[in-house]
C-alpha positions in Angstrom: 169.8 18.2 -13.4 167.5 18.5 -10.3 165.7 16.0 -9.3 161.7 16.8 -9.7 160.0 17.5 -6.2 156.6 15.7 -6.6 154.7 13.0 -4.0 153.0 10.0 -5.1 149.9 8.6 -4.3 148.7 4.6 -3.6 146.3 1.4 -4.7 142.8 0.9 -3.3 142.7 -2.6 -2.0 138.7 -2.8 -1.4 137.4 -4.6 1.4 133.2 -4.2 2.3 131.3 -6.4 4.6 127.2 -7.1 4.4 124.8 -5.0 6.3 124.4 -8.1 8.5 127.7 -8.7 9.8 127.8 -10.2 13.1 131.7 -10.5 13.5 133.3 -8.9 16.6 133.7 -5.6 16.7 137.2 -4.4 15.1 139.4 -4.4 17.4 142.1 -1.5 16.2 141.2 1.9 16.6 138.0 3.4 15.6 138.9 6.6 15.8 140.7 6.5 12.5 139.1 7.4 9.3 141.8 5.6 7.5 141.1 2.2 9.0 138.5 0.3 5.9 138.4 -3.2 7.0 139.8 -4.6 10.7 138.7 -8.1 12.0 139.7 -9.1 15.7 139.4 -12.5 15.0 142.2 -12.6 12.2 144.2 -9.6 14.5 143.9 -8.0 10.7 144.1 -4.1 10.5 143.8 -2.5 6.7 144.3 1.2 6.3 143.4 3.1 2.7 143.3 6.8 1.9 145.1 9.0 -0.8 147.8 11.1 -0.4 148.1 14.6 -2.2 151.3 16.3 -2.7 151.9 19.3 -0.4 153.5 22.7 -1.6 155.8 23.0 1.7 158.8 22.9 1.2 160.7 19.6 1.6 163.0 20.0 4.4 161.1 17.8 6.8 161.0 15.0 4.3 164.8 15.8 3.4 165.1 14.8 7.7 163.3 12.0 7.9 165.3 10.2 4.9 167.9 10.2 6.7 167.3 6.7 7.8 166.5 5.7 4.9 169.3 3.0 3.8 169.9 4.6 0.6 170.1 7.9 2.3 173.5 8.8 0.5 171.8 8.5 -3.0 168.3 9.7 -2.7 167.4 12.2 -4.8 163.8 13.0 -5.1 161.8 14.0 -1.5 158.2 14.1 -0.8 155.7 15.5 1.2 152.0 14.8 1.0 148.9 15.4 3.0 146.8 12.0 3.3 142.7 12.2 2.3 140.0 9.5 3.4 137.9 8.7 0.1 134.6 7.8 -0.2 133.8 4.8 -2.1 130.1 4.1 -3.9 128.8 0.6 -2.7 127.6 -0.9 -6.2 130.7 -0.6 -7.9 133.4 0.7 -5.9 133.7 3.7 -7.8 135.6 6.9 -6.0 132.9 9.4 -6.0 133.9 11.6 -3.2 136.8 12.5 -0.5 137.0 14.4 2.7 138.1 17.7 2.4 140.3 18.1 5.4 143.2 16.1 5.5 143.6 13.1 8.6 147.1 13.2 8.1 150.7 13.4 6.5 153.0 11.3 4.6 156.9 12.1 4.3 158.9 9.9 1.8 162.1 9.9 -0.7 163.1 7.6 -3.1 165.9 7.0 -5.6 165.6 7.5 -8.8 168.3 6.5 -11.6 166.9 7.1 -14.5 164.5 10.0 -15.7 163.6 8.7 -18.8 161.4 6.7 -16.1 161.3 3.5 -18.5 158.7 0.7 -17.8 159.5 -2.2 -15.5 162.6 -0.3 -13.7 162.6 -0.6 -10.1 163.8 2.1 -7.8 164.5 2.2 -3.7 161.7 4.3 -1.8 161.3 4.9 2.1 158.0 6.3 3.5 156.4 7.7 6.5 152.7 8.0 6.9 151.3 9.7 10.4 147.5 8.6 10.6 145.4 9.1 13.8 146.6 5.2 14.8 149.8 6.4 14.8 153.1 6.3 12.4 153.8 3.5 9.9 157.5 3.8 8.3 157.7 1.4 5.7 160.8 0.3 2.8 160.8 -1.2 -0.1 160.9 -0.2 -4.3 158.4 1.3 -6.8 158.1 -0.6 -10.3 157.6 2.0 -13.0 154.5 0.7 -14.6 154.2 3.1 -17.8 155.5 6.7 -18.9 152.6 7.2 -21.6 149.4 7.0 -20.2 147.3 8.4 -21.0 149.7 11.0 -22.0 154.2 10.6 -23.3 155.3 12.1 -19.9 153.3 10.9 -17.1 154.4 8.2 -15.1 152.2 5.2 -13.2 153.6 3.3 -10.6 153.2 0.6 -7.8 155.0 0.3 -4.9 155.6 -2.3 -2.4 156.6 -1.6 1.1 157.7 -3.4 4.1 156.6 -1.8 7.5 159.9 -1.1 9.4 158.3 0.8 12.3 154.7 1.2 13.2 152.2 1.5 16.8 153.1 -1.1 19.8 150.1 -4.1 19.8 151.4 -5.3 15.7 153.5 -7.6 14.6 154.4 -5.8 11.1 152.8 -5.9 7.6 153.5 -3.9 4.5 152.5 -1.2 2.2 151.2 -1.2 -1.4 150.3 1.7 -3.7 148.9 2.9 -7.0 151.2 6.1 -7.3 151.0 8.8 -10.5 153.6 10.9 -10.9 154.0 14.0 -12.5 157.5 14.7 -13.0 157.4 17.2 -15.8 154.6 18.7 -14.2 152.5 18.3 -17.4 148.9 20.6 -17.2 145.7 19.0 -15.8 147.2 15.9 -13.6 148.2 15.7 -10.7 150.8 14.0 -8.2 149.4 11.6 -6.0 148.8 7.5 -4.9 145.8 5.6 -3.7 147.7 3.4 -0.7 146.7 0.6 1.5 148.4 -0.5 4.5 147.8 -3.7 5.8 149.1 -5.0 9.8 149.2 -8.0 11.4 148.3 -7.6 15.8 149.9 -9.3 18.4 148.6 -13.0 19.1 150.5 -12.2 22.6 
Protein backbone atom coordinates (compact mmCIF):
# COMPACT_ATOMS: atom_id res chain seq x y z
CA UNK A 1 0.00 0.00 0.00
CA UNK A 2 1.15 3.68 -0.28
CA UNK A 3 2.31 5.21 2.35
CA UNK A 4 -0.15 8.24 3.37
CA UNK A 5 1.39 11.81 2.40
CA UNK A 6 0.53 13.96 5.50
CA UNK A 7 2.90 16.47 7.77
CA UNK A 8 2.71 16.72 11.36
CA UNK A 9 2.63 19.43 13.64
CA UNK A 10 4.62 20.03 17.34
CA UNK A 11 4.24 20.79 21.40
CA UNK A 12 4.01 24.34 22.81
CA UNK A 13 6.70 24.53 25.47
CA UNK A 14 5.40 28.07 27.10
CA UNK A 15 7.84 30.38 28.28
CA UNK A 16 6.41 34.35 29.44
CA UNK A 17 8.40 36.76 31.32
CA UNK A 18 6.74 39.79 33.72
CA UNK A 19 6.07 43.22 32.30
CA UNK A 20 9.11 44.24 34.39
CA UNK A 21 11.83 42.28 33.23
CA UNK A 22 15.11 43.86 33.50
CA UNK A 23 17.30 40.92 31.96
CA UNK A 24 19.50 41.71 29.01
CA UNK A 25 18.22 42.03 25.98
CA UNK A 26 18.02 38.54 24.04
CA UNK A 27 20.73 38.04 22.42
CA UNK A 28 19.61 35.74 19.22
CA UNK A 29 17.84 37.27 16.47
CA UNK A 30 14.98 39.48 16.83
CA UNK A 31 13.93 39.42 13.64
CA UNK A 32 12.32 36.05 13.98
CA UNK A 33 8.81 35.70 14.90
CA UNK A 34 9.48 32.17 15.82
CA UNK A 35 11.90 33.00 18.65
CA UNK A 36 9.37 32.95 22.22
CA UNK A 37 11.80 33.03 24.95
CA UNK A 38 15.89 33.84 24.52
CA UNK A 39 18.10 34.85 27.46
CA UNK A 40 21.81 36.09 26.83
CA UNK A 41 22.80 35.28 30.07
CA UNK A 42 21.92 31.44 29.89
CA UNK A 43 23.12 31.64 25.84
CA UNK A 44 19.40 29.99 25.69
CA UNK A 45 17.40 30.34 22.31
CA UNK A 46 13.63 28.66 22.29
CA UNK A 47 11.82 28.71 19.00
CA UNK A 48 7.77 27.71 18.83
CA UNK A 49 5.29 27.94 15.97
CA UNK A 50 3.02 25.29 14.18
CA UNK A 51 3.53 23.76 11.13
CA UNK A 52 0.57 23.07 8.54
CA UNK A 53 0.86 20.54 5.90
CA UNK A 54 1.35 21.93 2.36
CA UNK A 55 -0.50 20.55 -0.77
CA UNK A 56 2.86 20.64 -3.00
CA UNK A 57 3.92 17.93 -4.01
CA UNK A 58 6.63 16.10 -2.04
CA UNK A 59 9.57 15.96 -4.19
CA UNK A 60 11.61 18.48 -2.25
CA UNK A 61 11.05 16.63 0.89
CA UNK A 62 11.61 13.24 -0.99
CA UNK A 63 15.48 15.27 -1.64
CA UNK A 64 16.18 16.32 1.44
CA UNK A 65 15.70 12.77 3.10
CA UNK A 66 18.25 11.65 1.50
CA UNK A 67 20.47 12.18 4.35
CA UNK A 68 18.40 11.03 6.45
CA UNK A 69 20.09 7.59 8.01
CA UNK A 70 17.16 5.57 7.40
CA UNK A 71 16.91 7.00 3.89
CA UNK A 72 16.64 3.39 2.28
CA UNK A 73 13.41 2.63 4.38
CA UNK A 74 11.50 5.86 4.66
CA UNK A 75 8.33 5.81 3.49
CA UNK A 76 6.09 8.63 4.37
CA UNK A 77 7.48 12.52 3.26
CA UNK A 78 6.37 15.76 4.38
CA UNK A 79 6.09 19.17 3.59
CA UNK A 80 4.63 21.92 5.78
CA UNK A 81 4.52 25.60 5.88
CA UNK A 82 5.40 26.84 9.56
CA UNK A 83 2.75 29.58 11.45
CA UNK A 84 3.69 31.88 14.48
CA UNK A 85 0.62 31.54 17.09
CA UNK A 86 -0.58 33.88 19.32
CA UNK A 87 -0.94 32.85 22.82
CA UNK A 88 -3.63 34.68 25.42
CA UNK A 89 -1.59 35.80 28.66
CA UNK A 90 -4.07 34.41 31.50
CA UNK A 91 -4.17 31.06 30.49
CA UNK A 92 -2.04 30.23 27.62
CA UNK A 93 -4.79 29.46 25.55
CA UNK A 94 -4.12 29.48 21.45
CA UNK A 95 -6.55 32.11 20.44
CA UNK A 96 -5.01 33.32 17.19
CA UNK A 97 -2.15 32.73 14.49
CA UNK A 98 -0.53 34.71 11.78
CA UNK A 99 -1.90 34.27 8.52
CA UNK A 100 1.18 34.30 6.42
CA UNK A 101 3.55 31.70 6.87
CA UNK A 102 7.41 32.67 8.33
CA UNK A 103 8.62 29.56 7.02
CA UNK A 104 8.83 25.84 5.84
CA UNK A 105 9.52 22.51 7.29
CA UNK A 106 10.60 19.35 5.08
CA UNK A 107 10.64 15.95 6.93
CA UNK A 108 10.21 11.97 6.39
CA UNK A 109 9.89 9.36 8.70
CA UNK A 110 9.56 5.64 8.79
CA UNK A 111 6.78 4.06 9.55
CA UNK A 112 6.29 0.15 10.15
CA UNK A 113 3.20 -0.33 11.08
CA UNK A 114 -0.11 1.41 9.88
CA UNK A 115 -2.28 0.12 12.35
CA UNK A 116 -0.25 3.13 14.14
CA UNK A 117 -0.54 1.20 17.69
CA UNK A 118 0.15 3.19 20.92
CA UNK A 119 3.69 3.40 22.44
CA UNK A 120 5.50 2.26 18.95
CA UNK A 121 8.36 4.31 18.06
CA UNK A 122 9.34 5.20 14.54
CA UNK A 123 12.70 6.96 12.97
CA UNK A 124 11.89 10.65 11.74
CA UNK A 125 14.31 13.36 10.14
CA UNK A 126 13.29 17.06 9.91
CA UNK A 127 14.14 20.35 8.40
CA UNK A 128 12.65 23.52 9.51
CA UNK A 129 13.88 26.94 7.62
CA UNK A 130 12.92 29.91 9.99
CA UNK A 131 14.13 33.53 9.46
CA UNK A 132 17.26 32.52 11.98
CA UNK A 133 18.17 30.10 9.68
CA UNK A 134 17.83 26.10 9.19
CA UNK A 135 17.59 23.59 12.04
CA UNK A 136 17.87 19.76 10.73
CA UNK A 137 17.14 17.67 13.49
CA UNK A 138 16.88 13.35 14.10
CA UNK A 139 15.43 11.48 16.32
CA UNK A 140 11.75 9.11 16.65
CA UNK A 141 8.07 9.92 17.16
CA UNK A 142 6.26 7.81 19.99
CA UNK A 143 2.64 7.10 18.83
CA UNK A 144 0.71 8.43 21.69
CA UNK A 145 -2.94 7.24 20.73
CA UNK A 146 -5.00 6.15 17.42
CA UNK A 147 -8.57 6.99 19.00
CA UNK A 148 -8.82 10.33 20.14
CA UNK A 149 -10.98 11.77 19.94
CA UNK A 150 -11.98 9.74 17.07
CA UNK A 151 -10.77 5.39 15.95
CA UNK A 152 -8.38 6.72 13.22
CA UNK A 153 -6.59 9.68 14.12
CA UNK A 154 -3.30 9.54 15.47
CA UNK A 155 -1.41 11.85 18.30
CA UNK A 156 2.12 11.96 18.56
CA UNK A 157 5.35 13.36 20.18
CA UNK A 158 8.48 13.55 18.87
CA UNK A 159 11.91 14.09 20.00
CA UNK A 160 14.59 15.42 17.97
CA UNK A 161 18.29 15.97 18.10
CA UNK A 162 19.51 19.11 16.16
CA UNK A 163 22.10 17.67 13.66
CA UNK A 164 22.71 20.98 11.80
CA UNK A 165 21.62 24.40 12.66
CA UNK A 166 23.05 28.50 12.24
CA UNK A 167 26.99 29.09 13.16
CA UNK A 168 27.11 30.99 16.98
CA UNK A 169 25.18 27.39 18.77
CA UNK A 170 26.39 24.63 20.24
CA UNK A 171 23.25 22.22 19.40
CA UNK A 172 19.93 21.48 21.23
CA UNK A 173 16.97 19.51 20.19
CA UNK A 174 13.48 19.44 18.94
CA UNK A 175 10.14 18.34 20.60
CA UNK A 176 6.63 18.27 19.14
CA UNK A 177 2.94 17.70 19.74
CA UNK A 178 2.17 16.20 16.19
CA UNK A 179 -1.65 15.00 14.94
CA UNK A 180 -1.76 13.01 12.15
CA UNK A 181 -4.32 12.35 9.81
CA UNK A 182 -3.46 9.42 7.89
CA UNK A 183 -6.84 8.32 6.67
CA UNK A 184 -7.59 11.67 6.07
CA UNK A 185 -10.73 11.42 8.19
CA UNK A 186 -13.29 14.82 7.70
CA UNK A 187 -12.86 17.90 9.92
CA UNK A 188 -9.06 17.45 11.29
CA UNK A 189 -6.32 18.35 10.19
CA UNK A 190 -2.47 17.38 9.85
CA UNK A 191 -0.22 19.31 11.77
CA UNK A 192 2.24 19.75 15.18
CA UNK A 193 2.73 22.52 17.67
CA UNK A 194 6.93 22.34 17.84
CA UNK A 195 9.50 23.88 20.04
CA UNK A 196 13.03 24.12 19.32
CA UNK A 197 15.27 24.77 21.91
CA UNK A 198 19.52 25.83 21.34
CA UNK A 199 22.20 26.19 23.35
CA UNK A 200 24.94 29.50 22.00
CA UNK A 201 28.43 29.42 21.97
CA UNK A 202 30.25 30.19 25.52
CA UNK A 203 33.32 30.89 23.01
Amino acid sequence: MRAPHWILVVPLALAATACDDTRPAPSAPDADPTLSFAEAESGVRVYQFRTAEDPDPEHEARTFCTGAPFSADANVFLKASVYVENLRSSDALVVSERTDPVGTALACAQITNFAFPEGLQQNFYAQFNLPSGSFTALGTCTLISNNVPTGGLVLAGCALKMTDFPAGLVGGAATSLSVFNPFRLPGFSTGSRWTIQMYESTS
